[in-house]
ROLUM-129476 format. One record per atom (N, C-alpha, C): residue in one letter; x, y, z; atom name. Coordinates in Angstrom, 2 decimals, decimal comma. Example, Ala and Ser with C-alpha at 12.3 -4.5 7.8 and 13.67 -1.06 7.14 Angstrom:
<nodes>
residu xx yy zz atome
a 13,19 -5,69 7,80 N
a 12,30 -4,50 7,80 CA
a 13,20 -3,30 7,80 C
s 12,85 -2,25 7,08 N
s 13,67 -1,06 7,14 CA
s 12,90 0,03 7,87 C
</nodes>
This chain:
<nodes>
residu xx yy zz atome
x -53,74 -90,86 -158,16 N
x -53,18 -90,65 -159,46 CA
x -51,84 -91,40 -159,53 C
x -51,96 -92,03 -160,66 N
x -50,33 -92,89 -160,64 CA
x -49,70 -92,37 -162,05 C
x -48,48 -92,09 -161,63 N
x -47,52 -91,91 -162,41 CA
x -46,64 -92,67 -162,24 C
x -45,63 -92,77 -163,99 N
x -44,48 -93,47 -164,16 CA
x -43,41 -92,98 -163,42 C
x -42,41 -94,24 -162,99 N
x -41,56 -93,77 -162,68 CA
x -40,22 -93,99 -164,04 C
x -39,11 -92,95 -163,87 N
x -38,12 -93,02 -165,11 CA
x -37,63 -94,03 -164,51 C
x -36,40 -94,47 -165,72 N
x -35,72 -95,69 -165,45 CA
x -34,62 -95,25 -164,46 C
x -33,95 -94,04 -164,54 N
x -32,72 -93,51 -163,94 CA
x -33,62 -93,50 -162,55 C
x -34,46 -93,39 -162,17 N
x -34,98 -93,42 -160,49 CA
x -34,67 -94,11 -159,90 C
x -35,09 -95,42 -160,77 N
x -35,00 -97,27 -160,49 CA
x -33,21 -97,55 -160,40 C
x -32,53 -96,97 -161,34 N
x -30,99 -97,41 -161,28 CA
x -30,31 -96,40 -160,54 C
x -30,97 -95,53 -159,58 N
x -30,33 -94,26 -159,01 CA
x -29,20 -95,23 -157,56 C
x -30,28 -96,10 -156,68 N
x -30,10 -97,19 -155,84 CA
x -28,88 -98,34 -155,97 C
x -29,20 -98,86 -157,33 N
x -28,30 -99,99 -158,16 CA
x -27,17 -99,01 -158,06 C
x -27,08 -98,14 -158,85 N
x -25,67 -97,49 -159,03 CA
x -24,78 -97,41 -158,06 C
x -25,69 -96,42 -156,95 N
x -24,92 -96,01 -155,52 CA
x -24,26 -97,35 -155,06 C
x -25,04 -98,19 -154,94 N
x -24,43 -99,37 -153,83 CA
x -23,34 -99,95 -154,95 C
x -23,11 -99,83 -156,42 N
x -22,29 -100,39 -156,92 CA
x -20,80 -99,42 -156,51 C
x -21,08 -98,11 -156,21 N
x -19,95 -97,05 -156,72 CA
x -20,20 -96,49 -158,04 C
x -21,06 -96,72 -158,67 N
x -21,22 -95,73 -159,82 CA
x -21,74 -94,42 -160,09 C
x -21,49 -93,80 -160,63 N
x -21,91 -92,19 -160,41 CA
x -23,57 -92,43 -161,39 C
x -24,37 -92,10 -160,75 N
x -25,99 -91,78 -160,77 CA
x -25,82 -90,70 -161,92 C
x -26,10 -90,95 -163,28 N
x -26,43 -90,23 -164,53 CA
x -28,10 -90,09 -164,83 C
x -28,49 -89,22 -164,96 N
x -29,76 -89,30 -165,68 CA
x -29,48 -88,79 -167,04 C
x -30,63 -88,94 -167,67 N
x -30,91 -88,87 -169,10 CA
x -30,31 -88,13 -170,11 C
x -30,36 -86,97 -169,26 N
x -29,58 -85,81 -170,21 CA
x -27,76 -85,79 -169,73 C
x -27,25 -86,30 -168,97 N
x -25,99 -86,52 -168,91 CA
x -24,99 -87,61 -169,96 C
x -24,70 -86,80 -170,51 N
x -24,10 -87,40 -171,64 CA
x -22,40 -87,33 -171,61 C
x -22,11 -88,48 -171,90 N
x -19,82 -87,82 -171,34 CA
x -19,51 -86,95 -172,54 C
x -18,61 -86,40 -172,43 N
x -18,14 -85,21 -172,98 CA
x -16,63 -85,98 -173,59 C
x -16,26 -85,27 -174,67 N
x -15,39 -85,98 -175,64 CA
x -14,60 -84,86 -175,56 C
x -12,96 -85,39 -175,71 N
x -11,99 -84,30 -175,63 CA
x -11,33 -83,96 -174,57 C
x -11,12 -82,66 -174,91 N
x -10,24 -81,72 -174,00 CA
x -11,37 -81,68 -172,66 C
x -12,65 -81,54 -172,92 N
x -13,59 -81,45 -171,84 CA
x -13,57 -82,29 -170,87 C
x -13,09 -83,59 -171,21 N
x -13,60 -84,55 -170,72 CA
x -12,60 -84,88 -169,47 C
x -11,20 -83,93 -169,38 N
x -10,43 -83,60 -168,55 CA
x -11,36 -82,84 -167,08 C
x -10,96 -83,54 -166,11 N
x -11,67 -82,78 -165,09 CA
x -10,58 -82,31 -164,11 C
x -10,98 -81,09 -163,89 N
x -9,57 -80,46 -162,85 CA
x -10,58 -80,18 -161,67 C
x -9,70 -80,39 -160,00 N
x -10,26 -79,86 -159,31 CA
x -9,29 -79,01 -158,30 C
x -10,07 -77,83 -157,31 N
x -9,66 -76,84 -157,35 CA
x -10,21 -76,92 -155,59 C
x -8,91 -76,57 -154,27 N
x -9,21 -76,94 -153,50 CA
x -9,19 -75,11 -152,66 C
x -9,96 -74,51 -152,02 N
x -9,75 -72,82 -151,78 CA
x -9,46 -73,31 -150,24 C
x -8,25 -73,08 -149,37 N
x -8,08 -73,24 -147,62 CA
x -8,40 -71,87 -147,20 C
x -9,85 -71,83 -145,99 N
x -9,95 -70,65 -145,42 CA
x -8,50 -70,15 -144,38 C
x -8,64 -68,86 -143,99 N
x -7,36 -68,28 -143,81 CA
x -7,29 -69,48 -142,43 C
x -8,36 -69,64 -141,77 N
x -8,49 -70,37 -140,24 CA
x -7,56 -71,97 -140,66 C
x -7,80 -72,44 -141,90 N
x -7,16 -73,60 -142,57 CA
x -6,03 -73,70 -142,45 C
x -5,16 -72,26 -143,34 N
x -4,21 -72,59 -143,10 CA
x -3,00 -72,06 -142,22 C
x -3,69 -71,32 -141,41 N
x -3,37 -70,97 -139,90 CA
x -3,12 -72,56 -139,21 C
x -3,82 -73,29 -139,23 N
x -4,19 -74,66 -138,64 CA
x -2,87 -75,59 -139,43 C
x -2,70 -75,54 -140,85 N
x -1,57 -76,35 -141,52 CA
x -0,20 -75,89 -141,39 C
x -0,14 -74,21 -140,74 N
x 1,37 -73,87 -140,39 CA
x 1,42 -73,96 -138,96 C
x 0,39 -74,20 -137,87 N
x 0,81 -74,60 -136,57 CA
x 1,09 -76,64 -137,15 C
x 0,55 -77,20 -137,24 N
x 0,89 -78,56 -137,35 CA
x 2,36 -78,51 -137,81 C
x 2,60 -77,24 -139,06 N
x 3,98 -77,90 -139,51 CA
x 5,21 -78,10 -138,30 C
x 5,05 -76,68 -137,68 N
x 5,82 -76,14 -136,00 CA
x 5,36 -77,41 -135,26 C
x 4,58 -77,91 -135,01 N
x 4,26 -78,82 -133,98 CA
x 5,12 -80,41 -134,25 C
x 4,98 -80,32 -135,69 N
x 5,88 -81,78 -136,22 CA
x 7,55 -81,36 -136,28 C
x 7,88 -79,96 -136,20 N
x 9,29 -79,89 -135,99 CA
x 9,77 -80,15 -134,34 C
x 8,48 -80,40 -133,39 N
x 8,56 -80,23 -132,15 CA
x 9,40 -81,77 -131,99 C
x 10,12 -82,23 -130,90 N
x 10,56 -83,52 -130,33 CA
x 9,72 -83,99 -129,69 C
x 9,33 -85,41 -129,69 N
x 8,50 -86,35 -129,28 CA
x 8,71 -86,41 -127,48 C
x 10,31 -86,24 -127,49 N
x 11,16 -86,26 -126,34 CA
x 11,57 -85,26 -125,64 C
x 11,56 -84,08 -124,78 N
x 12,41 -83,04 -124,35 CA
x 13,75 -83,78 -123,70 C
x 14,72 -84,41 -124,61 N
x 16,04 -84,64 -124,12 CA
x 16,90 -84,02 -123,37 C
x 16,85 -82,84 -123,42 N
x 17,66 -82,02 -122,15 CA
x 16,75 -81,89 -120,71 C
x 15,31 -82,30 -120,53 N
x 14,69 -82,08 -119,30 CA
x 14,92 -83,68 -118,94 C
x 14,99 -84,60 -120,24 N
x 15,23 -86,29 -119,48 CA
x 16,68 -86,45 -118,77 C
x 17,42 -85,91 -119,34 N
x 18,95 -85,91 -118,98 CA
x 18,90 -84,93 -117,53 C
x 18,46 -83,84 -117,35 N
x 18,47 -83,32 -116,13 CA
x 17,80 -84,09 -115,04 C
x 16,44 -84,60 -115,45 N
x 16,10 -85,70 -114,34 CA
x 16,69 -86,58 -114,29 C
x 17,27 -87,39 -114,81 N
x 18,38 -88,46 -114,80 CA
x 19,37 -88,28 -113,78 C
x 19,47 -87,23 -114,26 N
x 21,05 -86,88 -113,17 CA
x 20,44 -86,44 -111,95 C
x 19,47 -85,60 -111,48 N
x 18,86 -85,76 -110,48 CA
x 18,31 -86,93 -109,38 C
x 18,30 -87,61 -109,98 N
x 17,84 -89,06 -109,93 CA
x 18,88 -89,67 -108,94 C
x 19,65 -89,94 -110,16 N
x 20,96 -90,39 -109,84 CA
x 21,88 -89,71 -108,90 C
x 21,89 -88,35 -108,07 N
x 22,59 -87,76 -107,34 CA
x 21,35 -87,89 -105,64 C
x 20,80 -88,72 -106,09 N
x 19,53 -88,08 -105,08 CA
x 18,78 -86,89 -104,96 C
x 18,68 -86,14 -105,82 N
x 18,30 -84,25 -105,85 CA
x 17,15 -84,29 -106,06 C
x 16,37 -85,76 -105,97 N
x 15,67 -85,61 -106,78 CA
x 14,60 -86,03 -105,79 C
x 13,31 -84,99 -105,16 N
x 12,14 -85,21 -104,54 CA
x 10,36 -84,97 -105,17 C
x 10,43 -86,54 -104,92 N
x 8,95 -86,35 -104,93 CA
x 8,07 -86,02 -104,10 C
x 6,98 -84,68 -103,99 N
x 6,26 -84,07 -103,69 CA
x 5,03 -84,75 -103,07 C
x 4,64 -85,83 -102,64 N
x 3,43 -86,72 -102,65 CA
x 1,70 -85,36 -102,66 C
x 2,05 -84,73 -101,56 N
x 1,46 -83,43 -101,20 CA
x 0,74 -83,32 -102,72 C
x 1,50 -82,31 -103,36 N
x 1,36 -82,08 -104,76 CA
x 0,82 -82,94 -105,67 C
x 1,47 -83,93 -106,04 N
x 0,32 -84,82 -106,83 CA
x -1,17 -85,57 -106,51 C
x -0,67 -85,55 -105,15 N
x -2,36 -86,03 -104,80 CA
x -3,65 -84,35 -104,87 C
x -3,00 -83,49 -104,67 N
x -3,60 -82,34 -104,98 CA
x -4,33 -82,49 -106,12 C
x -2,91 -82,77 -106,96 N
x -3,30 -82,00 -108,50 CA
x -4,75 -83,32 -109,08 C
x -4,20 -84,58 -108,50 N
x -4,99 -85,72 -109,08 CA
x -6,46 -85,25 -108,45 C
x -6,77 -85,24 -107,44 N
x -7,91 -84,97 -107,20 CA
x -8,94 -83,50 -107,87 C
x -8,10 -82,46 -107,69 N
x -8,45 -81,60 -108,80 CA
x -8,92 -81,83 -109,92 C
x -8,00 -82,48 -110,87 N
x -8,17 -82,94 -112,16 CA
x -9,59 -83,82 -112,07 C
x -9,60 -85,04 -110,91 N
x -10,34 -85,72 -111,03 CA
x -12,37 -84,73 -110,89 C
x -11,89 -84,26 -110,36 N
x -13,45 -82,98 -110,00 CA
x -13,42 -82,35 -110,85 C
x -12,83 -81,90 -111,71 N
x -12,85 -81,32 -112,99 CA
x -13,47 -81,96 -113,70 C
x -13,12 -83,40 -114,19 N
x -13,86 -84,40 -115,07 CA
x -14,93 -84,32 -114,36 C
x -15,24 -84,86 -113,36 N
x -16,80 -84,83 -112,12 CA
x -17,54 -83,88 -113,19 C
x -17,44 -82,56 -112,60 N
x -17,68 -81,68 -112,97 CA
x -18,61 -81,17 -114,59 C
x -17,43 -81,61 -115,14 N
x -17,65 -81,37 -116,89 CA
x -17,88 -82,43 -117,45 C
</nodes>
């Protein structure tokens, strides 16, 4: 059995790939005050739990300046030991972790 197809089927394709919004037949624009479109955005509570930690996180410093200045001066007095022990620990850990997961 063959049936027609409408014309809006055929230009549904054309439209999309142009950017045009896909109207069929009975969509007609609206004149006026209507023709104003408002939109209306609702943030679940988890949302904006999520947009007041970011705000705290962007008041955070890129830098902890008082822990660079203490190593500095550590540094600079000799006070200052590296652990080899310890980081090869922690690296290999970390690294079996990734393994791992």
């Amino acid at each position: 059995m063959v049936t027609t197809i409408k014309e809006t089927a055929v230009q549904g394709p054309q439209q999309y790939q142009k950017g045009e919004p896909v109207r069929s037949e009975g969509d007609k624009p609206l004149g006026g005050a209507a023709a104003i479109a408002t939109e209306r955005v609702d943030l679940s509570a988890k949302a904006k739990e999520l947009q007041r930690i970011r705000k705290v996180l962007d008041q955070v410093p890129d830098v902890r300046e008082d822990k660079v200045r203490e190593l500095k001066t550590r540094i600079a007095n000799g006070e200052y030991a590296v652990n080899s022990g310890k980081i090869a620990d922690k690296m290999l850990g970390e690294s079996l972790i990734d393994t791992i997961a």
